[in-house]
N, C-alpha and C positions, 0 to 999 in steps of 0.2 A: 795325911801322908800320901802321896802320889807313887802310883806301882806302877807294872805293863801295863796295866791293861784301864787305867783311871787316872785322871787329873781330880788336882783340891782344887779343883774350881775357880779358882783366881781369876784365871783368865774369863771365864763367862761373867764374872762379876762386874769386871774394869771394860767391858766391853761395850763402848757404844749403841746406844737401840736409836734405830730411825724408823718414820710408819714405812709403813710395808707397801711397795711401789706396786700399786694395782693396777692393771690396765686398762686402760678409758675407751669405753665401743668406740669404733670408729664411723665417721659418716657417709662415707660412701662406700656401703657393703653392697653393690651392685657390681659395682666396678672393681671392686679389690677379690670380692669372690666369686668372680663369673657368674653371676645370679642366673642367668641366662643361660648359657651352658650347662650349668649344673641341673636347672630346670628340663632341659632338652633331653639328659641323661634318664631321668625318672619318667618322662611321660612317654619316651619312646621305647626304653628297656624291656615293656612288657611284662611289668614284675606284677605277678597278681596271686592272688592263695585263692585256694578255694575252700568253702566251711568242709564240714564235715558230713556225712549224707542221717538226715533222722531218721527215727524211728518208724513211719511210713513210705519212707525212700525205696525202701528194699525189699526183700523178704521176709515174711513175717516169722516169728518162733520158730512156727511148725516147717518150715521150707515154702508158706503158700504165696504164690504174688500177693501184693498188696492192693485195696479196689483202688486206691486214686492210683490217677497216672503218675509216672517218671516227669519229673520238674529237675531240670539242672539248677543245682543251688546259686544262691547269686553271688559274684564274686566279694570277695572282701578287700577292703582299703589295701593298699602295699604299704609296706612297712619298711623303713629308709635307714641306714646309723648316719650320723653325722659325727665323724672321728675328728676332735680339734687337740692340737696340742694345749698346754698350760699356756701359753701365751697369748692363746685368742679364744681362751672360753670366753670373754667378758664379750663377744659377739654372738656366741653360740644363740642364746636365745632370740636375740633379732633374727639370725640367717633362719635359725628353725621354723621360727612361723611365716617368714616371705615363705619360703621352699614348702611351705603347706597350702599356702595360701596360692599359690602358683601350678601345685599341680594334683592338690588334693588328696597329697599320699602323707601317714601317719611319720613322723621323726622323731627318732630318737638318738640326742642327743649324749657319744659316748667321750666321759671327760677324765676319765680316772688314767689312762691309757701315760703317765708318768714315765714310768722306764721302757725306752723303745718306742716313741710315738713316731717316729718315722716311720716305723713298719704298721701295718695295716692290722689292726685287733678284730680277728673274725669272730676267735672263740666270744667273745662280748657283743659282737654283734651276733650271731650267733642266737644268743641267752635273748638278747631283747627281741627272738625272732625275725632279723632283717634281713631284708631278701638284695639286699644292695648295699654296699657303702661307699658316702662320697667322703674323701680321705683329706684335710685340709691342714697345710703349712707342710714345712720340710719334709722330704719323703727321701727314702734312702731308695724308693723303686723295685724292692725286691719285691718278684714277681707272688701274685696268691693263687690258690686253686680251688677255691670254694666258691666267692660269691664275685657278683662282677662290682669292680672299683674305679671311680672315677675321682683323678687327685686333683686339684684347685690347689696350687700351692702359694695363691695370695700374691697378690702382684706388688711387690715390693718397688718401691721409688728405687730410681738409678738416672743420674747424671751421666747421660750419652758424652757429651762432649766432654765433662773430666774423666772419665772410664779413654775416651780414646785417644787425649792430651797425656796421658802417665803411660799406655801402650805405647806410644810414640816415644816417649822421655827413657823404657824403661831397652826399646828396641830400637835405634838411633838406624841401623840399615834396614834398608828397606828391602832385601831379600833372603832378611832372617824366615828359617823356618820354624812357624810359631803355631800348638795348637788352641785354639781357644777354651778352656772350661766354663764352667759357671754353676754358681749354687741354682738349686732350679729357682728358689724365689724371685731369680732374675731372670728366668727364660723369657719371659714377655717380651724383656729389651731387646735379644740379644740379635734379633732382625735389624733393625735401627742400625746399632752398634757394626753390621756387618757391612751395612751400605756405605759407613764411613770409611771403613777401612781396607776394605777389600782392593780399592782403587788404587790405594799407594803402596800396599804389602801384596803383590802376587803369589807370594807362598803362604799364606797365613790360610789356617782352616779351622772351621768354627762345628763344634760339635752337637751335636741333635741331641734335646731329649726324648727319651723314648720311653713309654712306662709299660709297654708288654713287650716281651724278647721278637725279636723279626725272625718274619718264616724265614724257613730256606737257610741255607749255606751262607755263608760269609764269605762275600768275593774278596779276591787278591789285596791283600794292602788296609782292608777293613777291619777294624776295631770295634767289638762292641761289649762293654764292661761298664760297669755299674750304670745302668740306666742311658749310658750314653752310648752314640752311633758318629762317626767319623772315617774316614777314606787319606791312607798315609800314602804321597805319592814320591818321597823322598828317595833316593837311590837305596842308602841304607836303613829305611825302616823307620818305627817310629822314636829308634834314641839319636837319630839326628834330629830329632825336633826338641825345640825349647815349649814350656808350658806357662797358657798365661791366665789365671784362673780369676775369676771373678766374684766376689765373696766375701765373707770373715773368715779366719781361721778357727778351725774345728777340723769332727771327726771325718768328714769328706774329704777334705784337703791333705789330713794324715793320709789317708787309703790309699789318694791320687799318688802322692810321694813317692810311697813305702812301694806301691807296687809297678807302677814306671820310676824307679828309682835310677835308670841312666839319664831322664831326663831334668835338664836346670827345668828349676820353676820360680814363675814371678807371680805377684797378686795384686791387685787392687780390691778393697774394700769399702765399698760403695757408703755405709755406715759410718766412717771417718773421711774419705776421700783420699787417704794415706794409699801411694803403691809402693812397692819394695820384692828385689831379690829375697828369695825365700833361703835362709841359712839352718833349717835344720839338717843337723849332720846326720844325715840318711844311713852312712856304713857306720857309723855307734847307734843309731835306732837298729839298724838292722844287727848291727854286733850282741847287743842286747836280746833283740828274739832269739838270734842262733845258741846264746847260752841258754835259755830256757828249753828247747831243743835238746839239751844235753841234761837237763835238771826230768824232764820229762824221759826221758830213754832213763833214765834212774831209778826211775817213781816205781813203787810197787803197787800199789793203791792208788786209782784216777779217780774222780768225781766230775763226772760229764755232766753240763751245767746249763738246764733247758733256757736257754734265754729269748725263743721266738717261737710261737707256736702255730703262727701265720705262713711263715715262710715255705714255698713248695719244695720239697724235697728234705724238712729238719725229721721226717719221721726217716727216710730210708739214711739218711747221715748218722744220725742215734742210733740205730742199728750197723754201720757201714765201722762206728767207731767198738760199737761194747763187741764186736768179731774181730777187729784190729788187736784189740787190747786183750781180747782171748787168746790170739795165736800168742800175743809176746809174751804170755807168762803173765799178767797181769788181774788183777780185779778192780771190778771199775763199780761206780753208782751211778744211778741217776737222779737226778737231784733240779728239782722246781722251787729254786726260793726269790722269784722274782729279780727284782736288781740288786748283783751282788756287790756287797762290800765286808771289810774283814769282820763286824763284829757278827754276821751272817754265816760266814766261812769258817773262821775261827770255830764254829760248835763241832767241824766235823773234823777232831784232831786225827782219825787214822787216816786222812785220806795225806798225800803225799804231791800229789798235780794237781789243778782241776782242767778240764777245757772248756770253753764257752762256746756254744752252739747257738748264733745269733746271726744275726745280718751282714754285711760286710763295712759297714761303718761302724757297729756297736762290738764287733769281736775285739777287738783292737783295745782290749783292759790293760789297763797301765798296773800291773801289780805291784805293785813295790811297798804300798802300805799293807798289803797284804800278809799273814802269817805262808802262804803258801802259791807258786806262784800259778799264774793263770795264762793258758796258754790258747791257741787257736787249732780249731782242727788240722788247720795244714801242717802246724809245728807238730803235732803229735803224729802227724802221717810220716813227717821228717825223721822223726824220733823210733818210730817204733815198724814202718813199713823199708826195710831192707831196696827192694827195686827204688822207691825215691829216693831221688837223691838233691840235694840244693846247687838251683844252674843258674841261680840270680833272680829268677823270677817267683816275686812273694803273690802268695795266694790267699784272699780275703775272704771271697766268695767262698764256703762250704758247698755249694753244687757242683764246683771243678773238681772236688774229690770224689765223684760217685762216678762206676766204670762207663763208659762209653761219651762221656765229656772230651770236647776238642783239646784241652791240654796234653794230652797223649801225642799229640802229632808233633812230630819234632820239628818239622817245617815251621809251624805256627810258633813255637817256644824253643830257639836257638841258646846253647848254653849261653849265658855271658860271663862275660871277664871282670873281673871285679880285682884289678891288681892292689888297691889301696886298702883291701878288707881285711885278708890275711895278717899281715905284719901289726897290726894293730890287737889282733885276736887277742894274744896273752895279756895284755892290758885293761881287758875285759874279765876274760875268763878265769883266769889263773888266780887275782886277790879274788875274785867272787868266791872260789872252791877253797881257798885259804882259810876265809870267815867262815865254813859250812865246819872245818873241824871235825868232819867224820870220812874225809876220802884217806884211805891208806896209802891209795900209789900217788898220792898229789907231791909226795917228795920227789919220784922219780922221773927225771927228765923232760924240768919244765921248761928248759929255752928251746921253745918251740920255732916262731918265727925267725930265729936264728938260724935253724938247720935248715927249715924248709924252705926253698923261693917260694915268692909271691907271685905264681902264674894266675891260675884261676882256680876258685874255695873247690870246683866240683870236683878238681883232679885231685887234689890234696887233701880231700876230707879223709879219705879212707885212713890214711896215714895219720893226720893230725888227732882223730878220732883211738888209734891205738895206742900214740902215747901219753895223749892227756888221761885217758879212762882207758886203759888194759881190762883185758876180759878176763885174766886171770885173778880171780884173787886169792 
């Protein structure tokens, strides 16, 4: 008999089994994981330990010198992690022993790192005593503050000439303003890629990666967000520009969306060679956070939901949230259960929200299978910190909510207009709170985008906020 929470099996029964697609070392790990470079990292870093001084080193019991002389102990090996996602452990052990054999430091290879290998696993490196990690395949770039990191992120194959035949197909004039992205797996290319095109697109600009934040101030018109660096020189900014991102789609390509959402975005995906206008409908993504926003300003019980333990600044954030959720009246937990999903979640029925504190491609949990939903720190700042307010611009990164962060400056983050979001609202919100069966004023005066114009969400929220959810009850 099948209930909530169990299937009779059937289906795992009638389900096809195929072997298990394993990954076959590749041959030229010289060249796919900068053997050379990575080497360069390790022999010139510096990383060295020193033992520990014996028992005629020093002074003896009684306070007396010791007769032999002082001998500085001899250094010990360095000791390396080598962070691989699942997809390229089956080279681990090849790179490990070139990279030993090359510059004589001990490796340890770190392969458990499953949920969140884009982010850098110090605590694990850490444990295996490493005084360094070279961080290999996809990297989400979010900055560390413990040990120094050097990422390789695998020089993926890319077809120059179909990458710049589908840019061409997908941008027919040639004084579109277009800005380049790319997964980093493809940075290698993306010089090549620029030679070609630069000459017949004089507005097109190709964006840098970058995997430690740049000193200094950020000059006029300068962008720099998740790992990347670009210079907007458009009249009005960077939502006159189109995005032309290079890639599979994933959690990167969400981020990019959701958080320059005035911008069109096209792709190509080097993996298929397929390019296409990108049709996710950005104001029902983004309609969808704004009701959990409102599911969150709800909640009485949060469960703040450690999901990165690498990242700079998740301790003053963990702290920056359970003082947010003090002031509004609330109780909150903290909670380490690695990669969440419902039947993980589901154990903690009193809790009522959770937020996830993770990186800014891994925040972005799709809860919908979820018993309870799951939201991002920015949502919960929306929700429960009174001076924010929603001006168009979605915030992924958890470091912009800590005080003294550039998003403060209104120069830098101008409200925007978002006329198609509002009118759509009730469409979203209204059967959502229908199906919850426990709002009392959900009878009262629900034609909302009726009364209100669709100027922009920021001027209207206060309003729309009082008659969906009244404070009185």
């Amino acid at each position: 008999m099948a209930t909530a929470f169990s299937s009779d099996g059937e289906a795992a029964l009638r389900r096809e089994l195929g072997p298990a697609a394993a990954a076959a070392p590749r041959g030229d790990l010289d060249g796919f994981y900068e053997m050379g470079r990575a080497a360069a990292f390790v022999r010139g870093g510096g990383f060295r330990k020193v033992s520990g001084t014996g028992g005629g080193a020093g002074p003896g019991a009684a306070g007396r010198p010791s007769p032999r002389p002082h001998r500085l102990p001899p250094p010990v090996t360095p000791q390396v992690a080598l962070q691989f996602p699942d997809e390229l452990l089956a080279d681990a052990a090849a790179v490990a022993a070139r990279m030993e054999a090359a510059t004589g430091a001990e490796m340890y290879v770190l392969g458990d790192t499953t949920y969140g290998s884009c982010c850098v696993d110090e605590v694990a490196a850490e444990h295996a005593g490493a005084e360094a990690v070279l961080h290999y395949g996809p990297a989400c770039l979010s900055p560390c503050g413990k040990l120094p990191v050097l990422h390789i992120f695998g020089q993926q194959p890319l077809d120059i000439g179909r990458c710049a035949e589908a840019f061409r197909e997908l941008y027919p004039d040639r004084q579109s303003r277009v800005v380049v992205l790319n997964d980093v797996i493809y940075a290698h290319a993306m010089g090549e890629l620029e030679q070609q095109l630069c000459p017949e697109y004089p507005n097109i600009v190709f964006s840098r990666v970058v995997c430690e934040d740049p000193p200094g101030p950020a000059l006029p018109g300068e962008v720099r967000q998740f790992g990347r660096q670009f210079l907007v020189e458009a009249p009005g900014g960077l939502q006159d520009c189109s995005m032309f991102y290079v890639g599979a789609e994933g959690l990167a390509l969400t981020s990019f969306m959701l958080t320059w959402n005035r911008c069109p975005f096209s792709s190509f995906d080097p993996a298929t060679g397929c390019s296409r206008h990108e049709t996710l409908n950005v104001n029902r993504a983004l309609m969808r956070r704004l009701y959990l926003v409102e599911r969150a300003r709800d909640a009485r019980v949060v469960g703040i939901l450690v999901g990165t333990l690498g990242v700079v600044g998740y301790l003053a954030v963990l702290q920056h949230l359970r003082e947010l959720l003090h002031r509004a009246g609330k109780r909150s937990y903290t909670l380490a259960v690695g990669k969440p999903n419902p039947a993980k979640l589901a154990n903690f029925l009193e809790v009522d929200v959770f937020v996830l504190v993770a990186c800014a491609q891994n925040s972005l949990l799709d809860s919908s299978d979820f018993y309870r939903p799951v939201v991002t720190p920015y949502e919960l700042e929306l929700a429960c910190n009174p001076a924010r307010e929603w001006t168009g611009n979605y915030l992924t990164d958890f470091r912009d909510l800590l005080p003294g962060n550039s998003w403060k400056t209104a120069a830098q983050h101008p409200p925007v207009v978002c006329p198609a979001l509002l009118p759509c609202l009730e469409a979203v919100v209204a059967p959502a709170l229908h199906r919850l069966g426990d709002r009392r004023e959900y009878q009262a005066n629900m034609i909302v985008s009726r009364q209100v114009p669709a100027h922009t969400l920021s001027s209207h929220r206060p309003s729309l906020q009082r008659r969906l959810f009244p404070t009185s009850r």
